[in-house]
VEXMARPA-602394 format. One record per residue (C-alpha): residue number from 1; z, y, x; residue in three letters. Coordinates in steps of 0.25 Angstrom, whole numbers, padded with zeros to 4 digits. Example, Ala and Ser with C-alpha at 12.3 -4.5 7.8 and 13.67 -1.06 7.14 Angstrom:
REM residues 2
   i    up north  east  aa
   1  0031 -0018  0049 ALA
   2  0029 -0004  0055 SER
REM end
This chain:
REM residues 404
   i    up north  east  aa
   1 -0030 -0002  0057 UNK
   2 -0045 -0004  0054 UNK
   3 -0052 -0016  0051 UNK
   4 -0067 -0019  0047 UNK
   5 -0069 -0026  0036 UNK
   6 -0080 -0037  0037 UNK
   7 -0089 -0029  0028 UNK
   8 -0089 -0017  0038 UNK
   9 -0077 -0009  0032 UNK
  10 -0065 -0004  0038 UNK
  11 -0052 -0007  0033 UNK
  12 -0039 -0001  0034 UNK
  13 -0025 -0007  0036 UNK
  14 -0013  0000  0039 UNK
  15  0002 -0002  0034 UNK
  16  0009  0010  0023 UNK
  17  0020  0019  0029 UNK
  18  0029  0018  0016 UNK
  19  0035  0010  0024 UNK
  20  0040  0022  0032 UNK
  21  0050  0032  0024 UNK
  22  0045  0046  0031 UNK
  23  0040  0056  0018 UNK
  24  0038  0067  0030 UNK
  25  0026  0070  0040 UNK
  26  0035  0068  0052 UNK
  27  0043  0056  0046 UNK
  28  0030  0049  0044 UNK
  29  0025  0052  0058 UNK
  30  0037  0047  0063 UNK
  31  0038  0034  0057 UNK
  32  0023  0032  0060 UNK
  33  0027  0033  0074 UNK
  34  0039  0024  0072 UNK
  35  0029  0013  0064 UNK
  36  0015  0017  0063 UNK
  37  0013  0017  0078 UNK
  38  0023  0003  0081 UNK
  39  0014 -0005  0069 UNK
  40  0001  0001  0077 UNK
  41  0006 -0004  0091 UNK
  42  0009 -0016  0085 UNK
  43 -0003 -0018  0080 UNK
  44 -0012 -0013  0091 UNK
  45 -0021 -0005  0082 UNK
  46 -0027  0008  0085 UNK
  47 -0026  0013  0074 UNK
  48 -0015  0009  0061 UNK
  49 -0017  0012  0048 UNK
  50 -0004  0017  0039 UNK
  51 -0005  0020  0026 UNK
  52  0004  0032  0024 UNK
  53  0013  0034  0015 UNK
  54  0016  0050  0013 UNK
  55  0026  0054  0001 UNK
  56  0023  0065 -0007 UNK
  57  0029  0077  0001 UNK
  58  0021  0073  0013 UNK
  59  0008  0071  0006 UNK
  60  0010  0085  0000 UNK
  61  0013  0091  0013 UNK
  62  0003  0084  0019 UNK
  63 -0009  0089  0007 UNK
  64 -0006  0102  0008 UNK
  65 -0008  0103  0023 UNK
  66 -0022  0098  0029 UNK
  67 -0015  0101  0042 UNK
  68 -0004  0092  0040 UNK
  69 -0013  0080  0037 UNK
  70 -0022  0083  0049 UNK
  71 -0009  0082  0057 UNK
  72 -0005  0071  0052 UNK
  73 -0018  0062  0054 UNK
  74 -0018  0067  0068 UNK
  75 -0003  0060  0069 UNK
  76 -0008  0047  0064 UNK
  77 -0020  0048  0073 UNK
  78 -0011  0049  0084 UNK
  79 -0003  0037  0082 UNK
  80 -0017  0029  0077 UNK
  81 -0015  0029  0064 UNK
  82 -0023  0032  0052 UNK
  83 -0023  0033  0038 UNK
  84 -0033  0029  0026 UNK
  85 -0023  0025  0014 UNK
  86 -0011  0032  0011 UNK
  87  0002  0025  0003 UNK
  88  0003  0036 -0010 UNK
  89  0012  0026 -0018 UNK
  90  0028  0031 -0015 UNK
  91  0029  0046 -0017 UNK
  92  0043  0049 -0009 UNK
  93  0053  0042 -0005 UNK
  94  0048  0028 -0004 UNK
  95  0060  0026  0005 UNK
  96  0071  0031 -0003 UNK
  97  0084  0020 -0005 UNK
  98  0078  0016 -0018 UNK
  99  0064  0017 -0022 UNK
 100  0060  0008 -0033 UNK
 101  0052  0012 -0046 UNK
 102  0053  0029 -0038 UNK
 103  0040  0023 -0030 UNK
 104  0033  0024 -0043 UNK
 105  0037  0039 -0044 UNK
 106  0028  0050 -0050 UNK
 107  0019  0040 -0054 UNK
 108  0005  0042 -0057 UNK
 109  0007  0051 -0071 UNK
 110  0012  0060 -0062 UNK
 111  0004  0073 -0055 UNK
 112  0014  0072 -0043 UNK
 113  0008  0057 -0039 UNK
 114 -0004  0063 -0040 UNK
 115 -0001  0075 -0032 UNK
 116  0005  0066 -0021 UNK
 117 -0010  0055 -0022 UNK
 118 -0018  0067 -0020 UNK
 119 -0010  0074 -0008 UNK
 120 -0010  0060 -0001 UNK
 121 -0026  0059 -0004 UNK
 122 -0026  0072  0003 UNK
 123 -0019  0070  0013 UNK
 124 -0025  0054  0016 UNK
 125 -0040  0063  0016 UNK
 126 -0035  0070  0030 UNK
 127 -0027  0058  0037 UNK
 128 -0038  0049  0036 UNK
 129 -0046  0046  0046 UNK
 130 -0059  0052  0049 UNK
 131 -0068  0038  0048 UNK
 132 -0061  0036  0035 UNK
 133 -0065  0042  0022 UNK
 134 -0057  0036  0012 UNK
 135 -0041  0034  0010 UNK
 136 -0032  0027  0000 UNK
 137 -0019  0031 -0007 UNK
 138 -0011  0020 -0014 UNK
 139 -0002  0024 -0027 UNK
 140  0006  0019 -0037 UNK
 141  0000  0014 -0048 UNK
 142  0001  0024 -0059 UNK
 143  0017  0021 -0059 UNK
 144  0029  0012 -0063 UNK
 145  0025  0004 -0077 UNK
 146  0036  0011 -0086 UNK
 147  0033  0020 -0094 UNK
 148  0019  0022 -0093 UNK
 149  0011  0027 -0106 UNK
 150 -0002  0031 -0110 UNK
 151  0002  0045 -0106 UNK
 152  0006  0041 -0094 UNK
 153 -0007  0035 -0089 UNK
 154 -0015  0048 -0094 UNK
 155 -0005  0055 -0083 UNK
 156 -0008  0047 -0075 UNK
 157 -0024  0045 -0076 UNK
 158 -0023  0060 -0075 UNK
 159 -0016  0062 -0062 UNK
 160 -0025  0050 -0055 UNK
 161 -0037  0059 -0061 UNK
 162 -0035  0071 -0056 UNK
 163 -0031  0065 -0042 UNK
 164 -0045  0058 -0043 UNK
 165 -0051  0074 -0044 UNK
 166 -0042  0076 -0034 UNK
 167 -0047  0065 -0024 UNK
 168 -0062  0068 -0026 UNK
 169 -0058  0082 -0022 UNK
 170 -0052  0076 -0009 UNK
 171 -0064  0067 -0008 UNK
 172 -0074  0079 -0009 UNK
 173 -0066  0089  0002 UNK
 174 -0062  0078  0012 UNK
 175 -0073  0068  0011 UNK
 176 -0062  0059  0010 UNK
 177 -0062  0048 -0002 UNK
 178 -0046  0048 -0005 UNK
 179 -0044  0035 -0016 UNK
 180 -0031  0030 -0024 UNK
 181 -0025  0017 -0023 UNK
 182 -0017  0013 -0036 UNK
 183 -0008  0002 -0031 UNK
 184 -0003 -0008 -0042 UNK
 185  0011 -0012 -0041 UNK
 186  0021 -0021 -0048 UNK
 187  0029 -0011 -0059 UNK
 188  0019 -0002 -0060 UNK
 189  0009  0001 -0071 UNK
 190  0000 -0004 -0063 UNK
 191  0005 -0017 -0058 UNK
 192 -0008 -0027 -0054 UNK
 193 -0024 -0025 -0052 UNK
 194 -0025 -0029 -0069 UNK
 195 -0016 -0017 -0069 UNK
 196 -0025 -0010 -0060 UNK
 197 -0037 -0013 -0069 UNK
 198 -0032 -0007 -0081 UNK
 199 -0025  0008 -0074 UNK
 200 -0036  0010 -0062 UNK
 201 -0049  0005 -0068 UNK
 202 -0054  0019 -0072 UNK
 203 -0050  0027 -0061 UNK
 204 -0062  0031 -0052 UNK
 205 -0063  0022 -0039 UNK
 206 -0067  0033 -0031 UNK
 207 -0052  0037 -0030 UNK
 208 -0043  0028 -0034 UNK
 209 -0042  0013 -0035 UNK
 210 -0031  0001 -0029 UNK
 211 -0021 -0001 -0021 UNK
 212 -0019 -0018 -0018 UNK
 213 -0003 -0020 -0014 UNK
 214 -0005 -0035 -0012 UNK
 215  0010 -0035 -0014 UNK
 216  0009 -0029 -0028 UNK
 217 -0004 -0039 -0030 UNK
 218  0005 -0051 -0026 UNK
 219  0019 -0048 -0036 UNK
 220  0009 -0046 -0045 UNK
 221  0002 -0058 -0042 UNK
 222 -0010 -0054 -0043 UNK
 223 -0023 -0062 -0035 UNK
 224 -0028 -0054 -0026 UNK
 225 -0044 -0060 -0027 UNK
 226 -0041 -0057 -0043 UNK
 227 -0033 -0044 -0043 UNK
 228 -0046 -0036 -0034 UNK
 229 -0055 -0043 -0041 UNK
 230 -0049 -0037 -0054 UNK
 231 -0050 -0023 -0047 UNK
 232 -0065 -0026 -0044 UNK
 233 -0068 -0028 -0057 UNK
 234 -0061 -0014 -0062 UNK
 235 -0067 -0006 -0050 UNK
 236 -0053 -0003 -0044 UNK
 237 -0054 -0001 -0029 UNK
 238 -0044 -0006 -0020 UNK
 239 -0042  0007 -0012 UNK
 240 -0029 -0001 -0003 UNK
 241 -0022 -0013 -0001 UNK
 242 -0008 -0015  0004 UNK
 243 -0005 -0025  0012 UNK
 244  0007 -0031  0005 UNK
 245  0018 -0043  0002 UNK
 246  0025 -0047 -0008 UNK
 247  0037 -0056 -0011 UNK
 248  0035 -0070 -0017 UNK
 249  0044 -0079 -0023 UNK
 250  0040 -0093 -0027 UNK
 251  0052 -0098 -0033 UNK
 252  0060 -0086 -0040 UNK
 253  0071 -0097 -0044 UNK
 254  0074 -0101 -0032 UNK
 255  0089 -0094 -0027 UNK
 256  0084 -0092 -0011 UNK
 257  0070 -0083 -0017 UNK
 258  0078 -0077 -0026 UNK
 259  0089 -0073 -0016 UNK
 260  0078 -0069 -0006 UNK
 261  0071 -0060 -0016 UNK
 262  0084 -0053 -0019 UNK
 263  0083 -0051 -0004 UNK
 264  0071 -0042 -0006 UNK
 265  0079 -0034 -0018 UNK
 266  0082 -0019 -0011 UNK
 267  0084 -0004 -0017 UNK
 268  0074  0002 -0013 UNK
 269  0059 -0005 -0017 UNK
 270  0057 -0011 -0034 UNK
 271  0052 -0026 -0028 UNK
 272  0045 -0029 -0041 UNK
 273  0045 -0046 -0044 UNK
 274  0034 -0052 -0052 UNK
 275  0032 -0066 -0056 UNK
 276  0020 -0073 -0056 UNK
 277  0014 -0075 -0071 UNK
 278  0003 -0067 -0079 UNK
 279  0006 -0057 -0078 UNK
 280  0017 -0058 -0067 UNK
 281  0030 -0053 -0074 UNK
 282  0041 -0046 -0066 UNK
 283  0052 -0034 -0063 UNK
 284  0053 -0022 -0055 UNK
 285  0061 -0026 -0045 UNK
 286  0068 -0040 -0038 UNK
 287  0083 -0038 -0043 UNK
 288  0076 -0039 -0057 UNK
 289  0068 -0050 -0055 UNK
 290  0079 -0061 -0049 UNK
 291  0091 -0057 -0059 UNK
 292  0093 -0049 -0073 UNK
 293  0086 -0048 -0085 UNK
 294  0073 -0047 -0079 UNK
 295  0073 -0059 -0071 UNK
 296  0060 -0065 -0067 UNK
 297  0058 -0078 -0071 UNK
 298  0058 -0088 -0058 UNK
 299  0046 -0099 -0063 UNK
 300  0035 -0091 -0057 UNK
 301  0033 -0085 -0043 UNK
 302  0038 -0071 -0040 UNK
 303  0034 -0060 -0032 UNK
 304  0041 -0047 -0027 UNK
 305  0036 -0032 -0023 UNK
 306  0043 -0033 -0009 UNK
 307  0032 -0028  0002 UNK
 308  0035 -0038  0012 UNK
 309  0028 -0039  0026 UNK
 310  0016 -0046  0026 UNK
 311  0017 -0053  0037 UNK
 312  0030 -0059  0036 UNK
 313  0035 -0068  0025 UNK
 314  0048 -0066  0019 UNK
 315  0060 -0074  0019 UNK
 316  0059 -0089  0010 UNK
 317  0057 -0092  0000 UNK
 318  0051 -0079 -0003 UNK
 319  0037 -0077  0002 UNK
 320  0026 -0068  0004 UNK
 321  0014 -0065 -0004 UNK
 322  0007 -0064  0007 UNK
 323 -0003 -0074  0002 UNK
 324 -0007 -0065 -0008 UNK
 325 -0010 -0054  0004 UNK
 326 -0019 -0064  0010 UNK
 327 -0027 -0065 -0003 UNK
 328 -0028 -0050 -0006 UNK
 329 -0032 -0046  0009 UNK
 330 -0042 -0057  0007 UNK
 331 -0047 -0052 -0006 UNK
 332 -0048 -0037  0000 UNK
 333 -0055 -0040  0012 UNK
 334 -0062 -0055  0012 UNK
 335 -0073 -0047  0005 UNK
 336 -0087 -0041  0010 UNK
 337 -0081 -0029  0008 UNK
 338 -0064 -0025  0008 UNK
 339 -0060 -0025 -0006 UNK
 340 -0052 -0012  0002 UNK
 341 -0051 -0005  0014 UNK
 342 -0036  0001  0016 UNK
 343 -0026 -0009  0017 UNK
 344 -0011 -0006  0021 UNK
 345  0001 -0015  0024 UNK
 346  0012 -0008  0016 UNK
 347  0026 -0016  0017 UNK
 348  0035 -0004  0012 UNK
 349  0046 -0014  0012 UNK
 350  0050 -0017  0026 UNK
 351  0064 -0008  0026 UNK
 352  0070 -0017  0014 UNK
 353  0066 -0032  0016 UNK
 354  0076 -0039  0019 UNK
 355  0076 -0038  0033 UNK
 356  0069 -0028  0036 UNK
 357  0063 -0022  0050 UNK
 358  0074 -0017  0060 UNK
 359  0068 -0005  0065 UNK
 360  0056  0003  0067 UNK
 361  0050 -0007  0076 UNK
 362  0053 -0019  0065 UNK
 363  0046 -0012  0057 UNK
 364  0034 -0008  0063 UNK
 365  0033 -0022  0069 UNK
 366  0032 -0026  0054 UNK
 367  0021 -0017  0050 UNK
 368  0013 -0021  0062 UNK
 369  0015 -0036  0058 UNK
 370  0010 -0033  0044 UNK
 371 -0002 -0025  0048 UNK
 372 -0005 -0037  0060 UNK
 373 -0003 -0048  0049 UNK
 374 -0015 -0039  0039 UNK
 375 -0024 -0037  0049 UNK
 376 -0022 -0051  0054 UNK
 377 -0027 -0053  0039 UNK
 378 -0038 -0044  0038 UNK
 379 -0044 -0049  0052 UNK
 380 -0045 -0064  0046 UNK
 381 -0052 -0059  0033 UNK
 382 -0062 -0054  0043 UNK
 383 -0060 -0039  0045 UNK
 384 -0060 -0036  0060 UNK
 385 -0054 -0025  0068 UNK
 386 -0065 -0014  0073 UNK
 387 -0070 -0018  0087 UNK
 388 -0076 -0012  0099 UNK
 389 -0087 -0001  0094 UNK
 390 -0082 -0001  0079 UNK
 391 -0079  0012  0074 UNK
 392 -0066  0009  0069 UNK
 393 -0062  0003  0082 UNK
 394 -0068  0018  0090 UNK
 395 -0059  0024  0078 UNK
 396 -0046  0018  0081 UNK
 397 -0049  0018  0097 UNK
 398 -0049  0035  0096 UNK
 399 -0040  0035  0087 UNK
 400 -0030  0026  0095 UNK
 401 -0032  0036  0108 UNK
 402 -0028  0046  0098 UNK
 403 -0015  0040  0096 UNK
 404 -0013  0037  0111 UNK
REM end
């Protein structure tokens, strides 16, 4: 959906398909209709955003056939929806039993992550709308901590380099300016905004910059205010934020938290657990933090990678870090001008929480209340929706008789 910012901009929000599992065109069509069109009806938008996520064989099929992507903007126009930002993180199988540290696979020293970025940069240059000159993708960052040597960032500062050729190239031909989104992420080499600083800082902002997962800012325990303030002063563009909670724990020691965080221990997803300190110290996953060797220490809050929804808090004595979401939309946009301009809800999670949504409609219901609670947000930080005579209202009128 479209908002204005009080500066005059527009401003993007939709919700991430890795939600959905399809890795197919007519998988992902599908389950657009099963979701994408219930989370738009709830809504009473016009037009929804979705940030899709297309793994790698898709992509592929998709860049090498300008005819396919055309056809595949035309669906989305029909069910009023559109696409500016694209989910390049996962490469396949984000769905699969168990996931864990494969999510981080090929990572960034790898030509075959850059083959993927640059076919979605190719295909995200046709899907997006024709009033909209400028799409994001957000990826890992570089990769998973272990193992990573001097040689490994020279692959990897090789592979982003020639994808920077490869993305002024695409600018040139399409007119369409295509920019990366390095997303920090608990376990990965780069984990917070300092991180950010010392990896990102020389890259050319024209192309690539930050992705914000509030989720990842809050196990980190990063301040929101002080964590974009610190991208400021490196000149590290946030190209994207996602909308996104984490789980806290205020009293680690306490047998009922603990018993509800082992809850939130499942097969498929790592649930990195951090407590709070300077820096905050933590594991890879919440079995490791409540027993064994590698047991955190209970004096201090902790905070777990578990995209919860948004909206809704989970069950006591765990809460959300939902305060710290109220801080980062308010550093983004309480601004003269938004800090950035694509945002996406991107709760991944909803098929392992321990009680997760029913059925299609149970799920859609929850995506529409994540995106109702955000714009709720947004409007009271004083962006607005497009009114009569706007040209982001005339945009999402035809493009709403489009899908009708």
């Amino acid at each position: 959906m479209r908002l204005r910012h009080p500066g005059g901009e527009l401003v993007h929000l939709g919700y991430c398909t890795n939600v959905h599992p399809a890795e197919d065109l007519d998988g992902i069509l599908a389950q657009l209709d099963a979701y994408a069109l219930p989370v738009r009806e709830h809504l009473d938008e016009p037009v929804l955003g979705v940030g899709l996520w297309l793994a790698h064989q898709v992509a592929a099929a998709l860049a090498a056939d300008p005819g396919l992507t055309r056809a595949l903007r035309s669906e989305l126009a029909a069910r009023g929806l559109e696409v500016v930002t694209l989910n390049g993180f996962p490469y396949e199988g984000f769905h699969r039993p168990v996931v864990k540290h494969a999510v981080y696979r090929p990572d960034w020293t790898s030509p075959e992550r850059r083959r993927y970025t640059a076919n979605l940069a190719r295909v995200l240059a046709g899907l997006l709308p024709d009033d909209v000159a400028e799409g994001t993708i957000s990826t890992l960052p570089f990769g998973w901590r272990a193992d990573w040597r001097p040689r490994h960032l020279r692959r990897a500062a090789r592979q982003i380099r020639i994808l920077g050729d490869e993305l002024a190239e695409l600018r040139g031909r399409t007119g369409r300016s295509i920019r990366i989104a390095f997303e920090p992420e608990p376990g990965c080499l780069v984990e917070t905004t300092a991180d950010a600083v010392r990896h990102l800082s020389d890259l050319d902002p024209r192309h690539f910059g930050l992705c914000l997962d509030i989720c990842h800012l809050a196990v980190a325990f990063e301040t929101p205010q002080e964590a974009l303030d610190r991208l400021a002063r490196a000149g590290i563009p946030v190209l994207k934020a996602q909308i996104s909670c984490a789980l806290h724990a205020d009293d680690p020691a306490d047998g009922a938290t603990r018993a509800a965080l082992a809850a939130f221990a499942e097969p498929r997803f790592l649930h990195q657990t951090r407590r709070r300190g300077r820096p905050a110290t933590g594991t890879d996953d919440v079995p490791e933090a409540l027993t064994g060797p590698a047991a955190l220490p209970t004096g201090d809050p902790w905070r777990t990678h578990f995209h919860i929804p948004v909206h809704a808090d989970p069950a006591p004595p765990l809460t959300s870090t939902r305060p710290v979401l109220r801080s980062a939309l308010s550093a983004l946009l309480r601004t003269d001008h938004p800090v950035t301009r694509h945002l996406e809800t991107e709760t991944y999670t909803w098929s392992v929480l321990p009680e997760p949504p029913r059925d299609a409609a149970g799920l859609a219901a929850g995506i529409a209340a994540e995106l109702a609670w955000t714009r709720s947000e947004l409007l009271d930080l004083g962006l607005s929706r497009p009114g009569a005579g706007d040209p982001e209202r005339e945009h999402a009128t035809r493009s709403d008789r489009s899908a009708r």
